[in-house]
C-alpha positions as CSV (number, residue, x, y, z in Angstrom):
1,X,0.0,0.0,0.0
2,X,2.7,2.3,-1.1
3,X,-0.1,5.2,-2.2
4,X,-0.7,5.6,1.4
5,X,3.0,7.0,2.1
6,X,3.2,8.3,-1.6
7,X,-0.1,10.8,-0.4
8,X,1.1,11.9,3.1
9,X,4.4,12.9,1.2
10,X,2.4,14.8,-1.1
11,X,0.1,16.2,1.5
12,X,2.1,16.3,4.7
13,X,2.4,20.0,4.7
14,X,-1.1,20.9,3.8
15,X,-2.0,18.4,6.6
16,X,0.2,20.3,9.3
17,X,-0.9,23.8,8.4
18,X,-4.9,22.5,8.4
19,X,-3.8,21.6,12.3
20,X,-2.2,24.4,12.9
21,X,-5.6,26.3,12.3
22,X,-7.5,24.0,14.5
23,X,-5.0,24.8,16.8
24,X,-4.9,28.5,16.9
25,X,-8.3,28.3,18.0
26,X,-8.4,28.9,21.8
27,X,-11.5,26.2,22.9
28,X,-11.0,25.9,26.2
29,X,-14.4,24.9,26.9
30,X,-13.8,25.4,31.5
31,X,-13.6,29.0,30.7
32,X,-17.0,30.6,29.8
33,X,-15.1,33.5,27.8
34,X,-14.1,30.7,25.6
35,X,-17.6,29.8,24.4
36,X,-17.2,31.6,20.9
37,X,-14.6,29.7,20.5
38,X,-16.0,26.9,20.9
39,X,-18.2,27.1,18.0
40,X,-15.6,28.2,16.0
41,X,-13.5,25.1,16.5
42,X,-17.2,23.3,15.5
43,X,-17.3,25.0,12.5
44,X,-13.8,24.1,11.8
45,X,-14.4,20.8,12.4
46,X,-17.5,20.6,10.0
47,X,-15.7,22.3,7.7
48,X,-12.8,19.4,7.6
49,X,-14.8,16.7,7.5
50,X,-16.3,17.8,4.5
51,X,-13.0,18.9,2.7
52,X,-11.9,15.2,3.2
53,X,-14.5,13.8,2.2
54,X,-18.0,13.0,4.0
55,X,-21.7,13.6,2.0
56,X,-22.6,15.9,4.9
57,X,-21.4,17.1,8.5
58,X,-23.4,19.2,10.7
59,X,-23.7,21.1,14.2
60,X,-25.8,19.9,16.6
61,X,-26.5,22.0,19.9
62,X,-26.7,20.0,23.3
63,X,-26.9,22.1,26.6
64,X,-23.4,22.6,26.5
65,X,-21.0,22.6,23.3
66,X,-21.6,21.2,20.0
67,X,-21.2,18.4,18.9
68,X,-19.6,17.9,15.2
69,X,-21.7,14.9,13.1
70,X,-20.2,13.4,9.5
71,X,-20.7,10.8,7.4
72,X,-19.4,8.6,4.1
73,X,-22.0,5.9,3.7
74,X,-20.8,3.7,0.2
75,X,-23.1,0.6,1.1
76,X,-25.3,0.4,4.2
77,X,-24.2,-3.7,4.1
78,X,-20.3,-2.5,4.6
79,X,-19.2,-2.1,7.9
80,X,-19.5,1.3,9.9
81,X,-16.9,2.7,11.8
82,X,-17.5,5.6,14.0
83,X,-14.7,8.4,15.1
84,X,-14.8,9.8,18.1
85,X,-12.4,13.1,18.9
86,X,-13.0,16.4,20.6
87,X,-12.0,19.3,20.1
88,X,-12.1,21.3,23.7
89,X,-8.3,21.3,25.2
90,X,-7.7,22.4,28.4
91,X,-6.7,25.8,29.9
92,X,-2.8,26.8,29.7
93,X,-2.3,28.2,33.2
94,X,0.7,29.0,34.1
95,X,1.2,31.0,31.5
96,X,4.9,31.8,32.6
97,X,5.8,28.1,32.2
98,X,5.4,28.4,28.3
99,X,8.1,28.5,26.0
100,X,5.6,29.6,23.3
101,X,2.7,31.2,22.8
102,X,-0.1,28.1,24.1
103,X,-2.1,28.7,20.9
104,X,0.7,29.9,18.2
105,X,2.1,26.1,16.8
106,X,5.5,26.0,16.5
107,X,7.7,23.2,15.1
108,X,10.5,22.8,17.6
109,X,12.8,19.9,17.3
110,X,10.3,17.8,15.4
111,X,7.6,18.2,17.8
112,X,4.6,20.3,17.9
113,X,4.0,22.8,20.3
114,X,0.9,24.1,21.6
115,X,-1.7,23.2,23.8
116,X,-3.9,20.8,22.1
117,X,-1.2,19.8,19.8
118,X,-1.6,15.9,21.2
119,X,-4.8,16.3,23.6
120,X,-6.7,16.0,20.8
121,X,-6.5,17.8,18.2
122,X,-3.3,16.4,16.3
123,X,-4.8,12.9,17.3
124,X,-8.2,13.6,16.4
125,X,-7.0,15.2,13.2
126,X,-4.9,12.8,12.2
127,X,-8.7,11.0,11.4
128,X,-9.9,13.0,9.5
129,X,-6.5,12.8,7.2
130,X,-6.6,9.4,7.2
131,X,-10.5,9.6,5.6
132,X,-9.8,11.9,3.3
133,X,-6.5,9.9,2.0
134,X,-8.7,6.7,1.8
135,X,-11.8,8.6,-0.3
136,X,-9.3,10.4,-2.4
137,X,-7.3,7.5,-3.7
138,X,-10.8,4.9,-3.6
139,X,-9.5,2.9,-1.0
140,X,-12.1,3.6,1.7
141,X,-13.5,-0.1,2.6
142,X,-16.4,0.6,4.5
143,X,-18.9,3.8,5.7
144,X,-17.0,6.0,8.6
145,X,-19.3,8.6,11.1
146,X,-17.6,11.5,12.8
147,X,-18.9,12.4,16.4
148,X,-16.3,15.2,17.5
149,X,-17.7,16.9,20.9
150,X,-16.4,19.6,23.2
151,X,-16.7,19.0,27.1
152,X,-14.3,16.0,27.4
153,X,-11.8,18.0,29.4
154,X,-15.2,19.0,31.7
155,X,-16.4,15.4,32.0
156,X,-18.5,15.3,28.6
157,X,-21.1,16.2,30.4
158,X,-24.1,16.6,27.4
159,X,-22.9,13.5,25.2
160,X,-24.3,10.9,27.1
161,X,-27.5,12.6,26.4
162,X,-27.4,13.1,22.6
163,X,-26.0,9.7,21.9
164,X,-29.2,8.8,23.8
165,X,-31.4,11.2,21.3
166,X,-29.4,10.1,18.2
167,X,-28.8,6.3,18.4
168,X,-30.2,5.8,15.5
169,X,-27.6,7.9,13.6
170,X,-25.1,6.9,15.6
171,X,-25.6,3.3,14.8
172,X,-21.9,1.9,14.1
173,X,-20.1,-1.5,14.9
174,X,-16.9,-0.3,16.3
175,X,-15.7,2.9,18.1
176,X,-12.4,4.1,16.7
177,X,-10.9,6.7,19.2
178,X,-7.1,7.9,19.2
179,X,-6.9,9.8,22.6
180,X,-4.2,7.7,24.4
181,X,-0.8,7.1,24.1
182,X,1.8,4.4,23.5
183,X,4.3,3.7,25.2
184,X,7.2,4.6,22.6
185,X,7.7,5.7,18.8
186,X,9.4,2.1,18.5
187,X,7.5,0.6,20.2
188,X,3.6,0.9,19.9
189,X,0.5,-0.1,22.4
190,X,-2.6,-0.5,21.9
191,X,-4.9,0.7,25.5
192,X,-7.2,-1.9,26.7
193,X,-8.4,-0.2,30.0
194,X,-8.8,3.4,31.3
195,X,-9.5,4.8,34.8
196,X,-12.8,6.0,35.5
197,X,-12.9,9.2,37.4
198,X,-14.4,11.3,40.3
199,X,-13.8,14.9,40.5
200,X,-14.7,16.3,43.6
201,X,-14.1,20.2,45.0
202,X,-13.9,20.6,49.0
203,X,-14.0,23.8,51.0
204,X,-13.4,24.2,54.8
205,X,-15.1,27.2,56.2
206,X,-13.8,28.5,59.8
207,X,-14.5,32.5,61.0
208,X,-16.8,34.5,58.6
209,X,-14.2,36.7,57.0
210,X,-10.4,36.9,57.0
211,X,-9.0,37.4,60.8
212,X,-5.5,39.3,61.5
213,X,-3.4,36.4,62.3
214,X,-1.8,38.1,65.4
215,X,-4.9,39.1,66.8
216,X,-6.7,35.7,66.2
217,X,-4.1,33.0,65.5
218,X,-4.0,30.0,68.1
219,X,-7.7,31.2,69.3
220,X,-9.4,30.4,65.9
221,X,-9.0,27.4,63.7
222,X,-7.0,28.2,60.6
223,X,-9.1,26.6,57.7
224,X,-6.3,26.0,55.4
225,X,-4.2,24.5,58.2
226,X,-7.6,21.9,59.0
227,X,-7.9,21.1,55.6
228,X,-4.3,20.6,54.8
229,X,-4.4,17.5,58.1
230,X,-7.5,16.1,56.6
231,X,-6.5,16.1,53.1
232,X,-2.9,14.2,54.3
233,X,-5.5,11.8,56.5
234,X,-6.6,10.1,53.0
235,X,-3.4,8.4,53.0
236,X,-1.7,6.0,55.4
237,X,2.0,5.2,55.7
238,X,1.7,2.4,53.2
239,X,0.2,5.2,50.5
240,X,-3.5,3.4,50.9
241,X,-6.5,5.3,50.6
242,X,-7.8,5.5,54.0
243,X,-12.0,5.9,52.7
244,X,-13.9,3.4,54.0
245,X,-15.1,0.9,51.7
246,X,-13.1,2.4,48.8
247,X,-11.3,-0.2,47.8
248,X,-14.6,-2.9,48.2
249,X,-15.4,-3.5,44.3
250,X,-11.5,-2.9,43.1
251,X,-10.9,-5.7,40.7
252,X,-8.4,-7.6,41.7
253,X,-5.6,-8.8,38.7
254,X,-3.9,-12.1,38.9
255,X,0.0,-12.6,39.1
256,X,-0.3,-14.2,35.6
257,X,-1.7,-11.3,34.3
258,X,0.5,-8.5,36.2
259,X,3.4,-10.7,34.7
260,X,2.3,-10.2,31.5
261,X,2.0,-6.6,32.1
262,X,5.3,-6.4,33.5
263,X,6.7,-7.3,30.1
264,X,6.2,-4.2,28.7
265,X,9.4,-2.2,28.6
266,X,9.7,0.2,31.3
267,X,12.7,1.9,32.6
268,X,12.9,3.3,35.9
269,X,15.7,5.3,36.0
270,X,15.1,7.3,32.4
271,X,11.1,7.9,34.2
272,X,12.7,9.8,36.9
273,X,15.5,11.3,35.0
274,X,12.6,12.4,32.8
275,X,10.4,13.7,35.8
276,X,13.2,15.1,38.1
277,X,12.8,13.4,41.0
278,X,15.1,11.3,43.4
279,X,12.1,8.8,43.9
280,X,9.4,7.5,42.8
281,X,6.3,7.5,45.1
282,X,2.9,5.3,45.8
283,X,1.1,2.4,47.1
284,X,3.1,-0.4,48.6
285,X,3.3,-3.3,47.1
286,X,2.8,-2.4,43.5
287,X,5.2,-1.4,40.9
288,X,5.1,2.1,39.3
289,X,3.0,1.1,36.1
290,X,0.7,-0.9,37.7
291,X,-0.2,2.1,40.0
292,X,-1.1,4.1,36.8
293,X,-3.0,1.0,35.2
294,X,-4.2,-1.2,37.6
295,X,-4.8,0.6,41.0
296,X,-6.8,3.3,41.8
297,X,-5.4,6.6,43.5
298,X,-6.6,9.9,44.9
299,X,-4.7,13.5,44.0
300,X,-5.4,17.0,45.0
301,X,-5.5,19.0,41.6
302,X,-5.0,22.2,43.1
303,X,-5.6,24.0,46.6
304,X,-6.1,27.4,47.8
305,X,-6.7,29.7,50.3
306,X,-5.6,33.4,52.5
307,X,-3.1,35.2,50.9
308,X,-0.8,34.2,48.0
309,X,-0.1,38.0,45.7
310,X,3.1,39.3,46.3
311,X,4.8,40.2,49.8
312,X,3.3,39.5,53.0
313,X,-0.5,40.1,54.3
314,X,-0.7,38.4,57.7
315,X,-4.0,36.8,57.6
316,X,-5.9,33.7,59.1
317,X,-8.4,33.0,56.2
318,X,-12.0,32.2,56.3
319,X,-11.9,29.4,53.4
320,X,-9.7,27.1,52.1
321,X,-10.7,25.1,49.0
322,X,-9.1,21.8,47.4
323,X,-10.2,20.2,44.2
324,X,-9.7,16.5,44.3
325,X,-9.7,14.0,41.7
326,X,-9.6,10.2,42.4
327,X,-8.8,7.9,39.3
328,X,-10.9,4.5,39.5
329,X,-10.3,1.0,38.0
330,X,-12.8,-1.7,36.7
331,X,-15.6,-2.4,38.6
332,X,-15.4,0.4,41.0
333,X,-18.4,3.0,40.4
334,X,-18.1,7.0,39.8
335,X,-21.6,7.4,41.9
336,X,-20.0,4.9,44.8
337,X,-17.1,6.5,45.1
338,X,-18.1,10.1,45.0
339,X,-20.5,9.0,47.6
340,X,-18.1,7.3,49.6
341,X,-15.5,10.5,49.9
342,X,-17.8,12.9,50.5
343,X,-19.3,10.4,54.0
344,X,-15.9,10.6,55.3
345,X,-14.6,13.7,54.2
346,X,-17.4,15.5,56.8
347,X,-17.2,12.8,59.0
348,X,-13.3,14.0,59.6
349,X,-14.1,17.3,60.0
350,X,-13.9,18.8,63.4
351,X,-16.6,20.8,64.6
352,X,-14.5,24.2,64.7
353,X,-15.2,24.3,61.2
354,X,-17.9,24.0,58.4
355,X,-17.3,21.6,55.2
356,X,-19.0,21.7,51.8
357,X,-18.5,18.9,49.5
358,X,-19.3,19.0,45.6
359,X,-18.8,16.6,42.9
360,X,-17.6,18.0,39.6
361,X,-17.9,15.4,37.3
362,X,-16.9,11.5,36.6
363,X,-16.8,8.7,34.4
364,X,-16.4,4.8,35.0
365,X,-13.9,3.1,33.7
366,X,-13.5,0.9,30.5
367,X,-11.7,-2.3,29.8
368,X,-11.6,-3.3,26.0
369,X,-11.4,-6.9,24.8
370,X,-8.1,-8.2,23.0
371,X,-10.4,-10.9,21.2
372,X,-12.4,-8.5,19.4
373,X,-11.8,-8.1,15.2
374,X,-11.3,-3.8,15.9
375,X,-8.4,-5.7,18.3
376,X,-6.8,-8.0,15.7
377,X,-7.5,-5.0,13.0
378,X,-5.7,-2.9,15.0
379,X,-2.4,-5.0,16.0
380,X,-2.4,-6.4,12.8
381,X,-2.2,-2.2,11.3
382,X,0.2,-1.2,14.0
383,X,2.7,-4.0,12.9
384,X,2.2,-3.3,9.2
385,X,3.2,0.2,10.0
386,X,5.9,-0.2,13.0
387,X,7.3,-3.5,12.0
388,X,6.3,-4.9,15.5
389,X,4.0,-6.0,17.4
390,X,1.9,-3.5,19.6
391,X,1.5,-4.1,23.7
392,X,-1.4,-4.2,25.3
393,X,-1.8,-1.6,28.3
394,X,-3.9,-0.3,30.3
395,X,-4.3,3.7,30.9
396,X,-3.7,5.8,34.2
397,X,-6.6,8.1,32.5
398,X,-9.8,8.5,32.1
399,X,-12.0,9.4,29.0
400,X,-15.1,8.9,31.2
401,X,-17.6,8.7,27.8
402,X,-16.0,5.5,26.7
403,X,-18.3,3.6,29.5
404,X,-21.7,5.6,28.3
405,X,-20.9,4.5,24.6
406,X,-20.7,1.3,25.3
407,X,-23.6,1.3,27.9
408,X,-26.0,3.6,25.8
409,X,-25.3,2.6,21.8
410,X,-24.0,-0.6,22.7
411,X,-20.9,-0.3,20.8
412,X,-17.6,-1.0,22.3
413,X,-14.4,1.4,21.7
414,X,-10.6,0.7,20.1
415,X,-7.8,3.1,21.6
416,X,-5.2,3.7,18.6
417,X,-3.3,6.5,20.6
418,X,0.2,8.2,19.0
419,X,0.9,10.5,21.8
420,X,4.0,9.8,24.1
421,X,4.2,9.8,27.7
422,X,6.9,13.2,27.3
423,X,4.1,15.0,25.4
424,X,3.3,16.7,28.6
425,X,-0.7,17.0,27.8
426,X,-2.8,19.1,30.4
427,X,0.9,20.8,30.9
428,X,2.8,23.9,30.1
429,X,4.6,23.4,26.7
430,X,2.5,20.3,25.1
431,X,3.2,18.7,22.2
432,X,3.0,16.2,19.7
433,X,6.3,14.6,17.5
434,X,6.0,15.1,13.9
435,X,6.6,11.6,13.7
436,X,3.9,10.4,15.7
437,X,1.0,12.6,13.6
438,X,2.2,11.5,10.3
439,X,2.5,7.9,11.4
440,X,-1.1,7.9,12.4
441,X,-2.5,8.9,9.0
442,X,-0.1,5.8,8.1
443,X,-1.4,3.4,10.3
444,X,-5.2,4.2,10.3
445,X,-6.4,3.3,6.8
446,X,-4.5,0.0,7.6
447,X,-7.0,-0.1,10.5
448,X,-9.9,0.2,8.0
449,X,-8.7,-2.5,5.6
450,X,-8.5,-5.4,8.3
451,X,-11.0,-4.6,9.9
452,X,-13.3,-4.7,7.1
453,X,-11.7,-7.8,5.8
454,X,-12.1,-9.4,9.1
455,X,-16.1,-8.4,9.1
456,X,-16.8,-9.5,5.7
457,X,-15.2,-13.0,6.0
């Protein structure tokens, strides 16, 4: 299949410059100033799919953000594959950190840089390349749908409710999602599981307004300092989350398979060489991927409270806030969970102060079948492309719609990710290797091909 390398040559830069305007468009969809951009990037979007290819795309409104619809039917007795992207990226705070401007893309030793450069536009976009190589050289083997929303950095928190309004278009027999990672550009993965997810935000109230922390301090309890000793109380010395009945419905993974899993190749040293740290850090008895895969955790995602401007203002605050995100595995419940934490989080409390506990959003988590022909299509297109055979792994994150899909359209979900682990999504300075975006338009239409062989037998 030599015209699919002979077209991205052609193509590539076209292709890189049509990201780079998807890029420049600031959709941060947490940031309510961001809404026009938001429909912006939905119109870009539409706009795309047609160019490369599809009878029609649309906008369709939900409560929240739109959501992007196209479609290629060539025979309703073909196969149908349906893509799912987004095209919210999250915000670029701090600022400082950046080497660039977050939504200027700039080449920089063969990476992409800008925020949404891997998180998901350059993977998402890489889809829509790949469709429009198959339909312009005839190659395209079955029909292909396009469902590209933006709230997945907020939870998605409208989708599960259109996919329940528009089954019927939605109707597809595999889910085909590139929004993970592998684990290096010689050595591909394919993600069987991710985390599920629940978000939760925390404030610990004490006096009713700011106090002068000479006049008050050691007569009044400091907020900040009571949620800073309950927030270190959801661990123990072994790193164990100390909720109870959190860990009740964890799924429990045999030795045989952790084995397996520990044949994937992982290096210690270069992972904290690459972090900058001396150690690293989590719950006994488990080694550092299976933490991220296997086991569940719980993380404060940011915290705040008094005075933090420049200089000194002695004061004892009224409020301290946390946002808190824990990352669930298989058979562990988003509802449960939240549930669970906010029970003990006021039952630590002390009465000196008042606590107010909100969930944010969630998402269960998703375990995908190796035996499945979108499996075999896959591994069988990664090794036509990398010359070796992909890993199976399972994700430290959480794309909490991949459970709804399968749940409300009955449909389950293959993760084809590109990105890398140093592509520092969510982060200052994100970015996405040259490499990896080309070798994704590669690899896809192989996708399509067995696949639709593997179907039609």
């Amino acid at each position: 299949m030599n015209y699919i390398n002979q077209y991205i040559e052609e193509h590539k830069e076209r292709f890189l410059e049509e990201l780079f305007g998807l890029i420049r468009i600031p959709s941060i969809s947490s940031l309510s100033e961001n809404k026009p951009d938001m429909i912006n990037a939905a119109e870009y979007w539409k706009n795309s799919i047609l160019q490369a290819g599809a009878d029609k795309a649309k906008i369709i409104p939900t409560d929240g953000n739109p959501v992007v619809y196209g479609e290629k039917i060539i025979d309703k007795n073909l196969p149908t594959v349906l893509v799912y992207g987004h095209y919210d990226v999250m915000p670029v705070d701090p600022l400082d950190l950046w080497k660039t401007l977050p939504f200027e893309p700039q080449i920089i030793d063969g990476k992409i840089v800008a925020r949404g450069a891997d998180d998901d536009k350059g993977q998402a976009f890489m889809h829509a390349k790949a469709f429009e190589l198959m339909v312009k050289t005839n190659t395209l083997p079955c029909n292909v749908k396009f469902m590209i929303e933006g709230e997945e950095e907020i939870g998605s928190p409208n989708l599960p409710k259109f996919c329940e309004k528009h089954k019927e278009m939605l109707k597809a027999d595999i889910i085909l999602v590139s929004d993970t990672g592998m684990i290096a550009q010689d050595i591909p993965s394919i993600t069987t599981g991710l985390r599920g997810l629940s978000y939760m935000e925390v404030a610990v109230t004490g006096p009713n307004r700011d106090l002068h922390s000479g006049i008050f301090g050691g007569a009044v309890a400091n907020p900040a300092n009571i949620l800073a000793k309950m927030i270190a109380s959801l661990h123990d010395e072994n790193n164990h989350i100390t909720i109870p009945g959190f860990y009740d419905d964890v799924l429990e993974i045999s030795t045989e398979e952790r084995a397996e899993m520990a044949k994937a190749p992982f290096n210690l040293e270069n992972y904290k060489k690459a972090l900058d740290i001396k150690s690293e850090w989590g719950e006994k008895g488990f080694s550092t991927t299976e933490r991220t895969g296997i086991r569940p955790t719980l993380d404060i995602n940011g915290i705040w409270s008094g005075y933090i401007g420049e200089g000194a203002k002695t004061v004892l605050p009224s409020i301290a806030t946390a946002k808190i995100s824990m990352r669930l595995v298989p058979n562990q419940s988003n509802d449960k969970i939240s549930a669970l934490f906010q029970k003990h989080f006021e039952a630590i409390a002390p009465d000196f102060v008042k606590v107010k506990v909100s969930a944010l959003h969630g998402g269960e988590p998703y375990v995908s079948p190796i035996d499945m022909p979108a499996y075999k299509a896959a591994e069988k297109a990664y090794t036509e492309t990398f010359g070796i055979k992909p890993v199976p792994t399972r994700s430290g994150g959480s794309i909490p719609v991949i459970a709804d899909f399968e749940k409300i359209l009955g449909i389950k979900s293959i993760l084809m990710g590109f990105g890398l682990e140093s592509d520092a999504i969510h982060s200052p300075n994100e970015n996405y290797p040259l490499f990896n975006f080309y070798k994704g338009i590669e690899t896809i239409p192989y996708f399509y091909k067995f696949y639709s062989e593997l179907l039609n037998k």
